[in-house]
Structures are given as C-alpha cells and as structure tokens.
C-alpha positions as CSV (number, residue, x, y, z in Angstrom):
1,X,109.8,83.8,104.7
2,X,110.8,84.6,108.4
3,X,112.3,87.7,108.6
4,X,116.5,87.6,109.0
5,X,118.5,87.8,111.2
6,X,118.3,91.3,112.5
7,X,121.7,93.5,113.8
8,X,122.3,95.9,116.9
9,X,121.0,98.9,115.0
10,X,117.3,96.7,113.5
11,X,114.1,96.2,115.2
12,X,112.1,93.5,114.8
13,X,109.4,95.5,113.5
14,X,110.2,95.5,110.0
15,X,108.7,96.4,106.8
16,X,110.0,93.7,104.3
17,X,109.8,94.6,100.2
18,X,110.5,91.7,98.0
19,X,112.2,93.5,95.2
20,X,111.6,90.1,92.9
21,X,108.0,91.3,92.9
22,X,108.4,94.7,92.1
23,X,110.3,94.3,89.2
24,X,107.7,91.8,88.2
25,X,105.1,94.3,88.5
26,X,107.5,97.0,86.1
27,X,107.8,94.4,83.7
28,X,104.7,93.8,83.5
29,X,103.1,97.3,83.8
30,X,105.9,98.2,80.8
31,X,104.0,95.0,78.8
32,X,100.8,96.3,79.3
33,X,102.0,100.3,77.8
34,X,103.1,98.9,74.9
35,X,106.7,99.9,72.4
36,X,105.3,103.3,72.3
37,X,104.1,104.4,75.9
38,X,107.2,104.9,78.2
39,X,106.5,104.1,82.5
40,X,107.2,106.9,84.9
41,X,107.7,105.2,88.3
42,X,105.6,107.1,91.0
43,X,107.7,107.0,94.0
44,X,106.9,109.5,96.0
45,X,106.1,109.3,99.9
46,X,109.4,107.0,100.0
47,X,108.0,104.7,97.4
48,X,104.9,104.3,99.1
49,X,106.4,103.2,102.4
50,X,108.5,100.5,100.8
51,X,111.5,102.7,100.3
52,X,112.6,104.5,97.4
53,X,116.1,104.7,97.9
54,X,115.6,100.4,98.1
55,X,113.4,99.9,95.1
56,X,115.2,102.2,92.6
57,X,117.4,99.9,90.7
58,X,114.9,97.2,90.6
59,X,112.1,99.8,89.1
60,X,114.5,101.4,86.4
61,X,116.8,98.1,85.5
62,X,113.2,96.2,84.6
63,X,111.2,99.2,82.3
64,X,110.7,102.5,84.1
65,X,112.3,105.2,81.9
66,X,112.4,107.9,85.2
67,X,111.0,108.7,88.8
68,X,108.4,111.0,89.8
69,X,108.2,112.2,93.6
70,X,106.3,114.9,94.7
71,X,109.3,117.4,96.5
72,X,112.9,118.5,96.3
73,X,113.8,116.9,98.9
74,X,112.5,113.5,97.4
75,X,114.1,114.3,94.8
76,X,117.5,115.3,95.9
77,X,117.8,112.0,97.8
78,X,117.4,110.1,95.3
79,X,119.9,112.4,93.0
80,X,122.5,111.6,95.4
81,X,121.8,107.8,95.6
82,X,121.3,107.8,91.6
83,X,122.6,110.6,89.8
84,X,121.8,108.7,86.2
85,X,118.3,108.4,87.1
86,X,115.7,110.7,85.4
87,X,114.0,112.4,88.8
88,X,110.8,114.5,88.0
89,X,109.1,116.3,90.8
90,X,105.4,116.5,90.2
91,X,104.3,119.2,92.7
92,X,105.8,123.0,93.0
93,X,109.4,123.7,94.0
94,X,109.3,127.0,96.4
95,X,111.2,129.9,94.2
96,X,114.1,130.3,96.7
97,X,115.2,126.3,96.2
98,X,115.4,126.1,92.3
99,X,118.8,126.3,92.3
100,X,119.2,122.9,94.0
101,X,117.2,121.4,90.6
102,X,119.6,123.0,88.5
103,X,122.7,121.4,90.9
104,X,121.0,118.4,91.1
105,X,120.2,118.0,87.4
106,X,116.5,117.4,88.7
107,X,113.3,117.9,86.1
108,X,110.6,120.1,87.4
109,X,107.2,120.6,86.9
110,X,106.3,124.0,85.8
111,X,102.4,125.4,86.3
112,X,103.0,129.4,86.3
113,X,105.0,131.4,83.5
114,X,106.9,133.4,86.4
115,X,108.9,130.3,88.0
116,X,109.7,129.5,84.4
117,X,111.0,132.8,84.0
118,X,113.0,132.2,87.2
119,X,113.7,129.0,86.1
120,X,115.6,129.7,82.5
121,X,117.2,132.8,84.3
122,X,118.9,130.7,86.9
123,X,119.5,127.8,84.2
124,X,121.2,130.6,81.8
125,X,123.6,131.8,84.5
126,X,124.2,128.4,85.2
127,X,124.9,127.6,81.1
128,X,122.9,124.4,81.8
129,X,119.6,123.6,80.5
130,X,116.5,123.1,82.9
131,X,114.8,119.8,81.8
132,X,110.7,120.7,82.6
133,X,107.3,119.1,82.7
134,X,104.7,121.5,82.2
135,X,101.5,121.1,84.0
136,X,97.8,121.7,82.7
137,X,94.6,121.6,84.5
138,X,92.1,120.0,83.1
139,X,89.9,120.3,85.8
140,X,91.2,118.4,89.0
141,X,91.5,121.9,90.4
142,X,94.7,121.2,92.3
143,X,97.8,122.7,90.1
144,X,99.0,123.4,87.2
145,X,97.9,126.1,84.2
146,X,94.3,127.0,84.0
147,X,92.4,125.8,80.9
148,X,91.8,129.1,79.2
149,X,93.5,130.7,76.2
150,X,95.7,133.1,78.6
151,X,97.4,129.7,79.9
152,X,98.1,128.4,75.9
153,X,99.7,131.9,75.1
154,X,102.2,131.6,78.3
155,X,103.1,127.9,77.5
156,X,104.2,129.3,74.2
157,X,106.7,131.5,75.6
158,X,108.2,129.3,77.7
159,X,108.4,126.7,74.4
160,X,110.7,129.5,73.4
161,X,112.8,130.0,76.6
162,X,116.5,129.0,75.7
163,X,117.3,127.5,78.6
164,X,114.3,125.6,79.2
165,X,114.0,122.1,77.6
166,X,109.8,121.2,77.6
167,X,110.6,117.3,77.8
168,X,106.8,116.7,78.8
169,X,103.0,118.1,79.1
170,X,100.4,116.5,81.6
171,X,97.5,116.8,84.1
172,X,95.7,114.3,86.0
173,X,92.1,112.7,85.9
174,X,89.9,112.7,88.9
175,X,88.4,109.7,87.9
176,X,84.9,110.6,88.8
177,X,83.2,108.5,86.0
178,X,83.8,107.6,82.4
179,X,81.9,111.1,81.0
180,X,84.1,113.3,83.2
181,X,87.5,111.1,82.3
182,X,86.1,112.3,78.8
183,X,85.7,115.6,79.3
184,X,89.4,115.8,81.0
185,X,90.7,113.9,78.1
186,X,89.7,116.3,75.4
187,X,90.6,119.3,77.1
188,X,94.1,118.1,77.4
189,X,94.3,116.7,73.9
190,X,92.7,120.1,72.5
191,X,95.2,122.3,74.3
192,X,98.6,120.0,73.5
193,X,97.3,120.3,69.8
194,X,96.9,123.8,69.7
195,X,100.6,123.6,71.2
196,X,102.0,121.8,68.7
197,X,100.5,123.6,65.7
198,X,101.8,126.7,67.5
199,X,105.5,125.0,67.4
200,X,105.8,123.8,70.7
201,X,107.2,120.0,70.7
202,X,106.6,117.6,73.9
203,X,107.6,114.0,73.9
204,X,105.8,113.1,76.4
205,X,101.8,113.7,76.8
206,X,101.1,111.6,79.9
207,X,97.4,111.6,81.9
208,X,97.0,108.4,83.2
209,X,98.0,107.0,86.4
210,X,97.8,103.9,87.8
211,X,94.1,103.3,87.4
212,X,93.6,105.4,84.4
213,X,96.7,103.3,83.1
214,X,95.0,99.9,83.2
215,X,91.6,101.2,83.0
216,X,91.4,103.1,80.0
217,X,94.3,102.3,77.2
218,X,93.5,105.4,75.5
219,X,94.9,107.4,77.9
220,X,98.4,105.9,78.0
221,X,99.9,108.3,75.1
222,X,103.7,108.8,75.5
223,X,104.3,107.3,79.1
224,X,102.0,106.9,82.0
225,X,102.7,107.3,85.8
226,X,102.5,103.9,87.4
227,X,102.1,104.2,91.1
228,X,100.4,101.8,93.3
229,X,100.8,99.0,91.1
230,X,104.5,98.7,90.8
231,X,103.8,98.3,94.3
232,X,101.1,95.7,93.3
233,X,98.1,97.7,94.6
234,X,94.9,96.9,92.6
235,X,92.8,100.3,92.7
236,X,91.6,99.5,89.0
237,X,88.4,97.8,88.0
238,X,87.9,97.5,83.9
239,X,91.4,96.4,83.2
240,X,93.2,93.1,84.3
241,X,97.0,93.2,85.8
242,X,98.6,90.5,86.7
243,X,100.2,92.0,89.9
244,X,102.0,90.8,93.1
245,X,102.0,93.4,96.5
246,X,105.6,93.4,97.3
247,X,105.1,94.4,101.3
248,X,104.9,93.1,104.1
249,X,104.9,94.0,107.7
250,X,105.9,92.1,110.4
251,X,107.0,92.0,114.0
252,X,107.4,89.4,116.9
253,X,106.1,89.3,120.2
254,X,107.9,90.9,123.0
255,X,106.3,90.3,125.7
256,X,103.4,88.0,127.3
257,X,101.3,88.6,130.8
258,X,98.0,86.9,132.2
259,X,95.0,88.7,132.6
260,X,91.8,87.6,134.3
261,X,88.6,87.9,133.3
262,X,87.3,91.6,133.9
263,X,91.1,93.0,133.6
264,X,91.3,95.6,131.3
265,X,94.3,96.3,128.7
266,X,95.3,99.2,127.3
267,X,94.4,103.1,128.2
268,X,91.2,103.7,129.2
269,X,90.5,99.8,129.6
270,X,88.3,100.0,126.6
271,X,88.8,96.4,126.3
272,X,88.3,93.7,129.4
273,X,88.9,90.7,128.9
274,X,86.0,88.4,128.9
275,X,88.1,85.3,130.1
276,X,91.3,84.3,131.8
277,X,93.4,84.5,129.2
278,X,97.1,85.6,128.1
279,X,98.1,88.8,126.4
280,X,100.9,89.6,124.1
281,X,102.3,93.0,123.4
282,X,103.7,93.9,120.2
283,X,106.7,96.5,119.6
284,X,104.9,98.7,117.0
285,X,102.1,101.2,117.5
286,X,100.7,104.3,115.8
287,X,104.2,106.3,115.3
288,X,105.2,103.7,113.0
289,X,102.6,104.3,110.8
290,X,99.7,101.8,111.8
291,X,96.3,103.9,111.7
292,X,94.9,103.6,115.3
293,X,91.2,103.7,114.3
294,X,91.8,99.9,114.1
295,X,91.1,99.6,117.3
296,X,88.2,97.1,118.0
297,X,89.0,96.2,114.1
298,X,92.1,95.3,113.3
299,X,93.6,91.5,113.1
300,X,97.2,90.1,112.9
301,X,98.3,86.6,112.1
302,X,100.3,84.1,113.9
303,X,101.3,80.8,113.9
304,X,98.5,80.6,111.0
305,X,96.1,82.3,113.1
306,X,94.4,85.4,112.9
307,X,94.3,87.2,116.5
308,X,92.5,90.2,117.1
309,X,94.2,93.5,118.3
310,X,92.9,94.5,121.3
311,X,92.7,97.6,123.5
312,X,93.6,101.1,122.2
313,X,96.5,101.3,119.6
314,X,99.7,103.0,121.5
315,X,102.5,104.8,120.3
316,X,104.7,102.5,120.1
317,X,103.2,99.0,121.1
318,X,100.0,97.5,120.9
319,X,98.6,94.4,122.3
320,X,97.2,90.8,121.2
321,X,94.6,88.5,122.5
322,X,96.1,84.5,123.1
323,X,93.4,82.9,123.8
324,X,93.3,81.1,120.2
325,X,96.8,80.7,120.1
326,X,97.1,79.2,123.9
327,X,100.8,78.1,122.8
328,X,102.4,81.5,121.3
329,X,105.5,82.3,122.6
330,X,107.8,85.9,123.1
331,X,109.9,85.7,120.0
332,X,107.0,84.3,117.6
333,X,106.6,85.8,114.3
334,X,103.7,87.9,113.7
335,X,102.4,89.3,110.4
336,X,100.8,93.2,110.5
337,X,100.4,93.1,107.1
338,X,100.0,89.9,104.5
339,X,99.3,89.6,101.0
340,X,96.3,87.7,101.8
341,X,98.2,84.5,101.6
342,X,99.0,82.1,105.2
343,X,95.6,83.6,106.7
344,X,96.4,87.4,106.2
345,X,95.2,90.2,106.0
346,X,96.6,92.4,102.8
347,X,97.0,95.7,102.2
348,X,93.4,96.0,100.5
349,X,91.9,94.5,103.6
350,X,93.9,96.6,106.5
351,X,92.6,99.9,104.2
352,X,88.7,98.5,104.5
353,X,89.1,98.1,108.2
354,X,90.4,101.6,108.6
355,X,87.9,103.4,106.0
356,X,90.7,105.0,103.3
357,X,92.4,103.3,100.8
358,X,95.2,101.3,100.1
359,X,98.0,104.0,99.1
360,X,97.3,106.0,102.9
361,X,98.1,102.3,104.6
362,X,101.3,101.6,102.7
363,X,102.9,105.8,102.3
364,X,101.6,106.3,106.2
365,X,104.2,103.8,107.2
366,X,107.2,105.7,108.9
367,X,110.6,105.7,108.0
368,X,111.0,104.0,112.0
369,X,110.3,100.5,111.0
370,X,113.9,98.9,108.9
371,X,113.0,97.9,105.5
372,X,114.0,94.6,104.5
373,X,114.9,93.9,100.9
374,X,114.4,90.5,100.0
375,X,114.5,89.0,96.2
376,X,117.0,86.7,94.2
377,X,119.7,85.8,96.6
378,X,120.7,88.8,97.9
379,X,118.9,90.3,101.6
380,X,119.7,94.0,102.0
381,X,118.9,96.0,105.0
382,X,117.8,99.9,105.1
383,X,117.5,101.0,108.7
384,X,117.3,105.3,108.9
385,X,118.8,104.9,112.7
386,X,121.7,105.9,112.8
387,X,122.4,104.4,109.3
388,X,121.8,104.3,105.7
389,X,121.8,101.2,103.9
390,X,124.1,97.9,105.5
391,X,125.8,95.4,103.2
C-alpha cells in the first residue's frame, strides 16, 4: 500500500501499523488461551513502537481483557485516552507518585509490603479501592518478592489490607531451558497455593509471556501477557501462531547526486564508491530509531529492489546506493522495514543484521516518525508534532 497522502505537520518517514492485522493477531492469540485464560496486552514502550494510544481499541474491542505498560506515565496516557480500559503497570511506581494511580484509577504492581502499606493508606483517605498485581520472584532476579517464607507472610497481610483489592499474582520466566522454566513454574505454583490455603484469593495467576504463551500451554493459567505477537513478532519455537507483523516503515527519497568512482559518502568516507554511480539520501537516520550498527549491513527496498545502505548512518538521514535501480527518482517510495513480502526485509531480518532481537528494532523506534493507521476503510494519522491524533 503506498503510504497517504501526507499533511503540513507529516513527514514522509512514517511508521505505518495496519490495525486489521493486529486485531487478527488478538483474536487469534485469545483462540489459542482458550475460555478460561484471559490476554493481557503488553503495550509498553508505546506499543512497541507502533503506538499505543493507536492500537488500543483494536487490541481490547478483539479479546484483550486489559493493558500492561511498564510506567505511570504509560499508564496515565493511556488513562486519559481510555479511561474504561483496565491499565496495569508492571514495573515500580516511585512512592511520591502513587497518588496519580489512585486519580487515575490505574492497577499497580506491588513487590515490597511498605508501598502496599502506602498504597491502602492513600487509597483509604481517598475511600477508593487500589486494584493491585502482586509480584513474585521466582528467580528472574529483577523485581518483585523474594521466594522465601518471609515474602509469603507479608503477602498475607496485604490479602488483608481494606483498601487493597489483590486482582492478580505473577512473575516471569527467563526462559533459559525447559528444566529452569520447571523449576520457575513450581516455585510460583507452590507459593500461590500456600496463598490460597492461607485465604488469600487471586483471579489471575499469570507467568507466561509471549513465548512462554505459545510455547508451553501449561503456563497460560488465568491470563497470559501477550507482547510481541499481537504485534506479530515470532520469538517462539515449539508452538505454532498463525501471525501477521502489523509494521512497517517507510520513507521516500529526497534527494539524488552523482558521485564518481573513488568519492566518498557519508562521515568519515567509510564508503567510496567503487563506480560512477548516483546516490540517494533518505530523510530518516538514527534519532528516529534505526540502529546505526547497520552500517555496511543494512538493506532497503525499492521499486522491488533491495539497495544497500551505504556510508555511516546519520542523525537524521542516511544514504542509498542507485546503481541497481539506475531509474529511481526523488519522491520514490522506499521500504525501511517489510514484512518479508515485495523483496523486504522484516522485522526478524533488520534484528539479525544488527545482532539483538526483534522487540529492540520495533520499541527503539521514536515517537519522531508519524504513525500511520491503516485497516478496514478508515486511515488515521498520529503525528506527536505539534499534534495528537488528526481525523
């Protein structure tokens, strides 16, 4: 699809999110949990680059039963774009900001029994109930309670904390192998059952994420945490998914010049060129989220072609070899990143060039580039300068 017409406050760098495909992938991630497992929508790092204030109503009107980001302020943006929306924040909310949670009507994650203290002393001056997910390590070693008896016995008291309402328990694999997966499993399962035969009451036990999810059905329990493949990001390898990547990222040339053979292009003319040929510069670079280790790597399509990426990676722009497309023209359309269809390169690709994985390519993405919604007949625009969301 060629990208739309663009307005006076658009680039035409663009990421472009077909929202057709992510509610594809929610409806088909909610399939695969099952009647009994509900889906807790990752969107943290703005929905992965794609957006989160643009993919919200297609992730909760196909399945998910809530968000999950990873701050306040995350959260509080997408409060005040959704206030119906169930928002959990997965990491630690600083002491002094708990009262915007309460405001906002946000559900936090809780690791130590002092902020839960806090927490249901704010939420009783307040006369409004703190929604909480409580978080248990079971050896990740990042957050949450320690697995040891101490942690049980202050979980129990904040079971009984009036103001507090313990909606969920969970901690997170590290995925090392199928044995450690094991051993994280039962130490979760051992301490939620001691819980509950103590009195306390969660309904819902979630571990698994996105590749735990589709991995491992065990693991689903009450709701999993679906992250990079309601994106359609395939990190799994047991499981099958039938999942579409929803992003892509495109721009058009700006700008064409000759250079001779032995002329060199870019800063410190790490690349000469080794012919006559033609170069094109591009209007996106490094501060819109493109890793600059590509350099010498990296590939972009047009006209069907793939052309490599030459020189060192800039800022803001970054520059094309012609010589296989002796034809191209300023204005062509040129695709960053595919979905592996039309001669591109997708997401998984783009991460193997640059040595991480797919979830740094697509969150690393700045908020600079417009997003452009695309799915059934409607074509929104989201461009952060100067404004929000256009009709």
């Amino acid at each position: 699809m060629e990208i739309p017409v663009l307005n006076e406050i658009m680039r035409d760098t663009v990421v472009e999110v077909d929202l057709d495909r992510i509610a594809f992938n929610v409806r088909q991630i909610k399939a695969m949990a099952g009647p009994g497992t509900q889906v807790a929508a990752v969107v943290k790092a703005d929905g992965y680059g794609h957006g989160a204030l643009g993919i919200a109503p297609a992730i909760m009107e196909n399945g998910a039963c809530l968000l999950a980001v990873a701050t306040l302020s995350e959260a509080v943006e997408l409060k005040q774009a959704y206030p119906r929306y169930p928002v959990l924040i997965m990491g630690l909310t600083p002491d002094r900001l708990l009262p915007y949670v309460l405001e906002y009507g946000i559900i936090q994650t809780i690791d130590t029994l002092a902020q839960a203290r806090l927490l249901n002393r704010l939420a009783s001056e307040k006369r409004q109930q703190a929604v909480i997910h409580i978080k248990y390590d079971t050896g990740f070693h990042r957050i949450g309670f320690p697995d040891c008896p101490e942690s049980l016995d202050e979980i129990r008291q904040i079971c009984t904390m009036p103001w507090l309402k313990p909606e969920g328990i969970y901690s997170h694999l590290a995925l090392k192998d199928d044995e450690s997966n094991q051993v994280q499993f039962r130490c979760f399962m051992d301490a939620v059952t001691e819980l509950e035969r103590e009195g306390c009451h969660f309904p819902y036990k979630h571990i698994a994420d996105s590749i735990a999810a589709v991995d491992f059905p065990e693991y689903r329990l009450d709701m999993i945490r679906a992250g990079a493949i309601v994106y359609g990001l395939k990190g799994f390898h047991k499981g099958q998914l039938d999942i579409r990547q929803a992003l892509t990222f495109k721009t058009r040339i700006s700008h064409i010049t000759p250079v001779f053979k032995g002329q060199g292009v870019s800063y410190d003319y790490l690349w000469t060129a080794p012919r006559d040929t033609r170069v094109a510069a591009l209007p996106f670079g490094y501060a819109d989220g493109y890793p600059r280790n590509l350099r010498g790597k990296a590939m972009v399509t047009l006209r069907g072609k793939r052309v490599p990426v030459i020189g060192v990676i800039c800022m803001d722009q970054c520059m094309i070899d012609l010589t296989d497309v002796p034809d191209a023209q300023i204005g062509d359309q040129v695709i960053i990143y595919g979905d592996g269809t039309g001669n591109t390169l997708d997401i998984d690709a783009v991460s193997r060039l640059a040595g991480t994985n797919k979830n740094e390519i697509v969150s690393r993405l700045t908020r600079r580039p417009p997003r452009v919604y695309v799915g059934g007949e409607n074509v929104r625009t989201a461009d952060y300068f100067p404004e929000r969301m256009t009709p």
